[in-house]
Residue frames relative to the residue before (quaternion, step in Angstrom):
aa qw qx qy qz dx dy dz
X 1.0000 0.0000 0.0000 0.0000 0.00 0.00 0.00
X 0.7152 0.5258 -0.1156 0.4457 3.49 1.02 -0.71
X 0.4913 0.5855 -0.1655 0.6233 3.22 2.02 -0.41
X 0.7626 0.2531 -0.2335 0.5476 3.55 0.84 -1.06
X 0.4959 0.6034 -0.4885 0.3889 3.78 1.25 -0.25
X 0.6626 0.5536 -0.2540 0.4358 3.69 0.93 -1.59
X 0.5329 0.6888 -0.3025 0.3874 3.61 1.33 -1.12
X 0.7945 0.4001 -0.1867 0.4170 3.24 0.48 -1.76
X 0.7492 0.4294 -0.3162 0.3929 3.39 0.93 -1.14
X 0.6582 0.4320 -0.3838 0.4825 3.80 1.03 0.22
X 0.5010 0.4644 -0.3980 0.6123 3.27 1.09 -0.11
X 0.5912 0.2858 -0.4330 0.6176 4.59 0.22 0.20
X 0.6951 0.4825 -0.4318 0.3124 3.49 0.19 -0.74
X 0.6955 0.3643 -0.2258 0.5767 3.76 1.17 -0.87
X 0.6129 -0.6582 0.2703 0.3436 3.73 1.07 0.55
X 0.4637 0.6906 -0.3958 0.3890 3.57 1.84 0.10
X 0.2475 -0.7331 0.6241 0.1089 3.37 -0.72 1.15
X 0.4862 -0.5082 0.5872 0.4007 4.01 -1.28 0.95
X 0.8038 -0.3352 0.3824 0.3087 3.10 -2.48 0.15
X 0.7887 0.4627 -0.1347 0.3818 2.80 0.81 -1.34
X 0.4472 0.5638 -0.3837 0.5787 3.67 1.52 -0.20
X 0.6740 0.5424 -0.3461 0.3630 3.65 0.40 -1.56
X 0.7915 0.4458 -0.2405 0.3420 3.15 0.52 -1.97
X 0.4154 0.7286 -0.2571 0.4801 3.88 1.65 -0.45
X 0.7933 0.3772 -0.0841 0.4705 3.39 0.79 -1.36
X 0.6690 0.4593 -0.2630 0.5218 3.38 1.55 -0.85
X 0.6998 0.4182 -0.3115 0.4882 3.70 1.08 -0.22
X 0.6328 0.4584 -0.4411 0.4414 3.36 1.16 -0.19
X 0.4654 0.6277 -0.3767 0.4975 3.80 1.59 -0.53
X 0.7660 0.4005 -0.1850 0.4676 3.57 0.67 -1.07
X 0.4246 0.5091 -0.4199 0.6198 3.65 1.09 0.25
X 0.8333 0.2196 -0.2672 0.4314 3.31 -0.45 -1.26
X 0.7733 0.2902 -0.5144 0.2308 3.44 0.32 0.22
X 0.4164 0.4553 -0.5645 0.5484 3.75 1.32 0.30
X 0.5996 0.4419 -0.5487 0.3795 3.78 -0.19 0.27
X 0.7379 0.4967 -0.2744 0.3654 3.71 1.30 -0.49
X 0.6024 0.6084 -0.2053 0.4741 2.65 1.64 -0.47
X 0.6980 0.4092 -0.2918 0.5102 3.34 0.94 -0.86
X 0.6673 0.4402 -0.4179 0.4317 3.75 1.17 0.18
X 0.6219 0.4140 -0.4730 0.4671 3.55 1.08 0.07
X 0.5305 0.4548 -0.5103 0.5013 3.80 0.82 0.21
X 0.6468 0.4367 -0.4003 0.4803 3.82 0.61 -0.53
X 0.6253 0.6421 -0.2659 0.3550 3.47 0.96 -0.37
X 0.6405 0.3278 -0.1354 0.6811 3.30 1.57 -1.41
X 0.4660 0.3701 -0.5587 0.5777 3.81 0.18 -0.04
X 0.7231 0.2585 -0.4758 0.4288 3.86 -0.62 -0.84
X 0.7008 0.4123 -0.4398 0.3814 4.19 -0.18 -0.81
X 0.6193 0.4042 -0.4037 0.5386 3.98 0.94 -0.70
X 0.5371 0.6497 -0.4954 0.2096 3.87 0.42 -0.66
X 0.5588 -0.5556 0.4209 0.4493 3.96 -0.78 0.60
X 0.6976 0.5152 -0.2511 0.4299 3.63 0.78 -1.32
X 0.6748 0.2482 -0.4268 0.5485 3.73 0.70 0.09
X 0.5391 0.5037 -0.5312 0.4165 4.13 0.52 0.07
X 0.5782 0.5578 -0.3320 0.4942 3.49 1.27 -1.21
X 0.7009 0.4548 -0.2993 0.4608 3.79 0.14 -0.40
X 0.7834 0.3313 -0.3091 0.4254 3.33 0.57 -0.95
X 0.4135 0.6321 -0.4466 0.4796 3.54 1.18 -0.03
X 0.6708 0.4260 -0.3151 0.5189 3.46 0.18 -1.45
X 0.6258 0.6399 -0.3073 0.3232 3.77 0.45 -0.76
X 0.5965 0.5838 -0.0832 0.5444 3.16 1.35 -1.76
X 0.8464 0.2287 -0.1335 0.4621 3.58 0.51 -1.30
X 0.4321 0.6735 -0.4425 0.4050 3.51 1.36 -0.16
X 0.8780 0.1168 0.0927 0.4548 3.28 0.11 -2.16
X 0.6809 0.4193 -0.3354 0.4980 4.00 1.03 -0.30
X 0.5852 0.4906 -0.3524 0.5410 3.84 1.58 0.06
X 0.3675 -0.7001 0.5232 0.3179 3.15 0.77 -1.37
X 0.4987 0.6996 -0.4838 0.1667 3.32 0.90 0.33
X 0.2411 0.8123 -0.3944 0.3558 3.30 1.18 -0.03
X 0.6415 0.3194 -0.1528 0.6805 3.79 0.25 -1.74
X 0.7779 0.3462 -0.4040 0.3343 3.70 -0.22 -0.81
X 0.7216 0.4118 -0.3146 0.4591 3.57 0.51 0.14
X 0.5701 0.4819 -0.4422 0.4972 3.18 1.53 -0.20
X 0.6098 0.5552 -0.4515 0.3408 3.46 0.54 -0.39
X 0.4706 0.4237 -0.5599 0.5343 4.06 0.90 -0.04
X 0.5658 -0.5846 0.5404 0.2146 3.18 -1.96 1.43
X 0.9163 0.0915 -0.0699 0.3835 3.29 -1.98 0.64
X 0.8837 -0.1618 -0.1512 0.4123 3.48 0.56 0.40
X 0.1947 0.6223 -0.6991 0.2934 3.67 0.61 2.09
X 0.5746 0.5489 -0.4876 0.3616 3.68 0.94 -0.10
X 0.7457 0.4308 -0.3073 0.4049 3.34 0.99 -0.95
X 0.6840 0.4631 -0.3960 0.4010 3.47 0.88 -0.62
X 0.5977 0.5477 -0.4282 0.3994 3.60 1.56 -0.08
X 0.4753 0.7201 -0.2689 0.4281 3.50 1.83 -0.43
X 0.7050 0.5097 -0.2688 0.4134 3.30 1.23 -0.90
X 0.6403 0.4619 -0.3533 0.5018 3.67 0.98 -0.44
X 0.5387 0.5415 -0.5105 0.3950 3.59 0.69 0.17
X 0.5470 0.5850 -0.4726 0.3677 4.04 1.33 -0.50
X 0.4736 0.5427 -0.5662 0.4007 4.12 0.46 -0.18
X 0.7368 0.5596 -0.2769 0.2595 3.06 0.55 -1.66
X 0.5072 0.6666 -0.1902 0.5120 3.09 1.65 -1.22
X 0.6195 0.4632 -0.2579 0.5789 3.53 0.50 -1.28
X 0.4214 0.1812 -0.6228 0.6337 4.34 -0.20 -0.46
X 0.9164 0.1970 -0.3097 -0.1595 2.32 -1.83 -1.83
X 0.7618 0.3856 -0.3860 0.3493 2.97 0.97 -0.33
X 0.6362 0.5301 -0.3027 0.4719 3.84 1.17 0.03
X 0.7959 0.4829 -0.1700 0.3232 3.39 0.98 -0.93
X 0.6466 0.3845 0.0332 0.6580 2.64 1.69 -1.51
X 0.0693 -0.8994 0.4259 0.0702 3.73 1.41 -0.51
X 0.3382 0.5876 -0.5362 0.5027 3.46 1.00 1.57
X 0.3569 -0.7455 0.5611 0.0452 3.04 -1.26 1.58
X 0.5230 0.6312 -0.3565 0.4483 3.29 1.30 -0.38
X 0.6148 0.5294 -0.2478 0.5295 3.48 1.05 -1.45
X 0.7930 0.3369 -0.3814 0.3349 3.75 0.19 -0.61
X 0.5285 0.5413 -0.4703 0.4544 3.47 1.14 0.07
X 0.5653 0.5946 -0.3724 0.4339 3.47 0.67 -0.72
X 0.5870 0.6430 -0.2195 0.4402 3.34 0.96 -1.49
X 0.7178 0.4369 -0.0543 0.5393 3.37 0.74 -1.79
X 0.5341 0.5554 -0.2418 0.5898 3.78 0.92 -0.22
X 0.7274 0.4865 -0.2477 0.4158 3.27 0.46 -0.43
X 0.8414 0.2408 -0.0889 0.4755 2.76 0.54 -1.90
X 0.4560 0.5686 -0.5712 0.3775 3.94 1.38 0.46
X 0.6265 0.4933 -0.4494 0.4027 3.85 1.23 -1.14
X 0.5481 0.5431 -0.5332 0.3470 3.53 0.57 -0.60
X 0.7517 0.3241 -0.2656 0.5093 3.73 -0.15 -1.86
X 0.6551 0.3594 -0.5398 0.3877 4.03 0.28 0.46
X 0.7266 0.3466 -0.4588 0.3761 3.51 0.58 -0.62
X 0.6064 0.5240 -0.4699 0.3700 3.85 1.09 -0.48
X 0.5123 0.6865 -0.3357 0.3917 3.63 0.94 0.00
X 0.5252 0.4817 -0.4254 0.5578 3.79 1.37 -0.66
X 0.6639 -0.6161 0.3974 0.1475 2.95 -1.43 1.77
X 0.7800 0.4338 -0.1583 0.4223 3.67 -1.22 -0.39
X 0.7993 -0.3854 0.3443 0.3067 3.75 0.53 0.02
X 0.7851 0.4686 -0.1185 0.3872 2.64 1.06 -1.08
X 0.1151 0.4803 -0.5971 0.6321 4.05 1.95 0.91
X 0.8694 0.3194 -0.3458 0.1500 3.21 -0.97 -1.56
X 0.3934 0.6284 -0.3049 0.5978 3.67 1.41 -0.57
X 0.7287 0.4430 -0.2362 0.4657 3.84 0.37 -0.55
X 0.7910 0.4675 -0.2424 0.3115 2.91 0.80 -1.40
X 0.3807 0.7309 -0.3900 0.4108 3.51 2.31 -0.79
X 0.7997 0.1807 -0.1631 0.5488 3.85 0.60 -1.34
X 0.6325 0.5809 -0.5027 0.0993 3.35 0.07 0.36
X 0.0454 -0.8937 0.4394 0.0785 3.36 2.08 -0.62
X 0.0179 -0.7971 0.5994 -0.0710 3.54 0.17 1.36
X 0.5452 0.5481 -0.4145 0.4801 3.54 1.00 -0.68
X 0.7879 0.3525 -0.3228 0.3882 3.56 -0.09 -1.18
X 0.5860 0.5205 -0.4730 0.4023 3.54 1.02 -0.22
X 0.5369 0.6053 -0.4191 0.4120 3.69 1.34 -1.02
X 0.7942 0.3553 -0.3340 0.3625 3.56 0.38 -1.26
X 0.2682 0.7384 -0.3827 0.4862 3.68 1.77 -0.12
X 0.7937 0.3523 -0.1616 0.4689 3.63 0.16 -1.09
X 0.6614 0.5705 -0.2262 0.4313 3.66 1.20 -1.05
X 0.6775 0.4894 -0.2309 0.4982 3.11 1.21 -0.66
X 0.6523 0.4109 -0.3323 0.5433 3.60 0.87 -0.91
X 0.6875 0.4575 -0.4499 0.3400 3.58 0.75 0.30
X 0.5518 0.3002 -0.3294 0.7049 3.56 1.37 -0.52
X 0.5111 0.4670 -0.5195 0.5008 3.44 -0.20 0.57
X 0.2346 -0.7418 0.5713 0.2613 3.94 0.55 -0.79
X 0.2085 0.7790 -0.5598 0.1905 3.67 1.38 0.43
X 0.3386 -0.7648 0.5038 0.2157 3.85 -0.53 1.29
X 0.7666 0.4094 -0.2587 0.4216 3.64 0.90 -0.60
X 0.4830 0.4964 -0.4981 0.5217 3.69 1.39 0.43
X 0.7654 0.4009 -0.3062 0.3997 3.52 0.55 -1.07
X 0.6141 0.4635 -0.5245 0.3646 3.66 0.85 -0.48
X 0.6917 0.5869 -0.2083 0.3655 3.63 1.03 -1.16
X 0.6257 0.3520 -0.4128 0.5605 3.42 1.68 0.35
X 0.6894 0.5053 -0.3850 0.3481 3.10 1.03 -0.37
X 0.4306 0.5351 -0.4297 0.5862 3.76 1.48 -0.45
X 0.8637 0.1994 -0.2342 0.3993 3.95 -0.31 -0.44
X 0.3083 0.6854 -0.5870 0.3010 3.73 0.68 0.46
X 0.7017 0.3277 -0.4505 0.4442 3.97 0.52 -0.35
X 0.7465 0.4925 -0.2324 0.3823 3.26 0.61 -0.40
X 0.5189 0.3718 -0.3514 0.6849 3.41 1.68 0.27
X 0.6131 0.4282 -0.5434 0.3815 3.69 0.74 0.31
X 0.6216 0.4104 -0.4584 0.4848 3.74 0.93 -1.03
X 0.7046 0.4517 -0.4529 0.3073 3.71 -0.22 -0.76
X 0.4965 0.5180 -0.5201 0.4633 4.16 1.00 -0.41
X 0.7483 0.4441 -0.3054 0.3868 3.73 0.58 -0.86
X 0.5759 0.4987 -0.3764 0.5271 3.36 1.22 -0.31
X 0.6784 0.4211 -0.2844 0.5306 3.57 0.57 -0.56
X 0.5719 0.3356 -0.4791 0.5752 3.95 0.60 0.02
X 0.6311 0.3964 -0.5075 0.4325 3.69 0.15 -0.45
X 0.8297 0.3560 -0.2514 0.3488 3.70 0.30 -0.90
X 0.5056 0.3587 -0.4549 0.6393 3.77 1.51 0.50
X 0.5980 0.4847 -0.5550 0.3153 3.45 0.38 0.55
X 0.7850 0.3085 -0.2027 0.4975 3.12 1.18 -0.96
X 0.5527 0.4161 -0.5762 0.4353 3.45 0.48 0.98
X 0.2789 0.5564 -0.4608 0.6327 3.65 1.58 -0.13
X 0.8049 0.3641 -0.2980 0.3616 3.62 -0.87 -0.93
X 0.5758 0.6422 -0.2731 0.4259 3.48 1.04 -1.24
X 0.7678 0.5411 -0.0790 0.3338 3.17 0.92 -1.79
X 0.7131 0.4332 -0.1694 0.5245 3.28 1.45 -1.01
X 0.5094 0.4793 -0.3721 0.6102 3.58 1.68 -0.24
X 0.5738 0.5860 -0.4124 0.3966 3.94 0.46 -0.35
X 0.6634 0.5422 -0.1381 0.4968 2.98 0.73 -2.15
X 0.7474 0.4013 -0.2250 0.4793 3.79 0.64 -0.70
X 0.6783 0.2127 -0.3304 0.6209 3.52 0.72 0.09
X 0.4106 0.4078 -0.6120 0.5390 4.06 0.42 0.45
X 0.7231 0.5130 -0.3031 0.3493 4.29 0.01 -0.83
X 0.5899 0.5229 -0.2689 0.5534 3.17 1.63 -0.98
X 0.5778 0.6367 -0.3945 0.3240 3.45 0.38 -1.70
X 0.7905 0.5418 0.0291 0.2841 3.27 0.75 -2.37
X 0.6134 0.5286 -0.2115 0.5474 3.03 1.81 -0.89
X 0.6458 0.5464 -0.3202 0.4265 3.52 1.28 -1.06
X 0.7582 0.3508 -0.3519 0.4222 3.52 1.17 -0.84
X 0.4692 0.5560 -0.4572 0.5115 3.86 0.92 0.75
């Protein structure tokens, strides 16, 4: 017992690790790297996957075309039909990628967008040219299949605070929504009265 005690501790002192150390270290080496591997195949399956080509498209033609402003500019509902292309995005993050943090962020985005494209007179759409919520969405989507540590900590540090502010922003696209349809209804009146 004293033989194998003297054994072990010269054998650390000269930096030789026992069998049983080695074989420990080689299987924990060989775990972690099938564990890397099997995320860069989960990685390329997600970048080859229709639903992330489908996103970056919308991305591409949203904010590096400009179709965004150009569809906001159709009254009372280019915000919403610009609202709808944000559901793919919606669809990764929260199914694919299955981070609740990410879909607020996601949702955060695309509420500042349909609020700032909402300020009357042009001037949403004028916003909406520099605001490019989409390319930021696909900005976040990537730094998550990417494993980028400072996108995900920085959504994950602001997920409560991108939850109260989505509710603040549905309250306040409601009432410019409300605002709008109470305009739009006395402009008809206004017009009707002088006929």
């Amino acid at each position: 017992m004293e033989i194998q005690t003297r054994r072990k501790e010269v054998e650390s002192k000269l930096g030789f690790a026992g069998t049983i150390e080695q074989k420990s270290l080689t299987d924990s080496i060989e775990r972690e790297n099938k564990r890397l591997e099997a995320k860069q195949r989960k990685r390329e399956e997600m970048l080859d996957s229709s639903s992330y080509r489908l996103i970056d498209g919308i991305a591409t033609a949203m904010d590096k075309y400009f179709l965004d402003p150009l569809i906001g500019l159709i009254p009372g509902v280019g915000d919403l039909l610009n609202s709808i292309f944000v559901l793919p995005f919606i669809n990764v993050s929260l199914f694919k990628i299955k981070s609740i943090p990410l879909t607020l962020a996601i949702l955060f985005n695309m509420m500042r967008d349909a609020l700032l494209g909402m300020i009357p007179f042009w001037i949403g759409n004028i916003f909406d040219i520099f605001n490019r919520s989409f390319i930021k969405n696909m900005r976040l989507i990537k730094g998550f299949i990417d494993d980028d540590k400072e996108i995900i900590s920085e959504v994950n540090r602001n997920a409560f605070w991108m939850a109260i502010l989505i509710v603040l922003f549905g309250f306040l696209i409601y009432w410019l929504f409300s605002l709008a349809v109470k305009a739009g209804s006395w402009l008809l009146s206004f017009v009707d009265n002088l006929f």
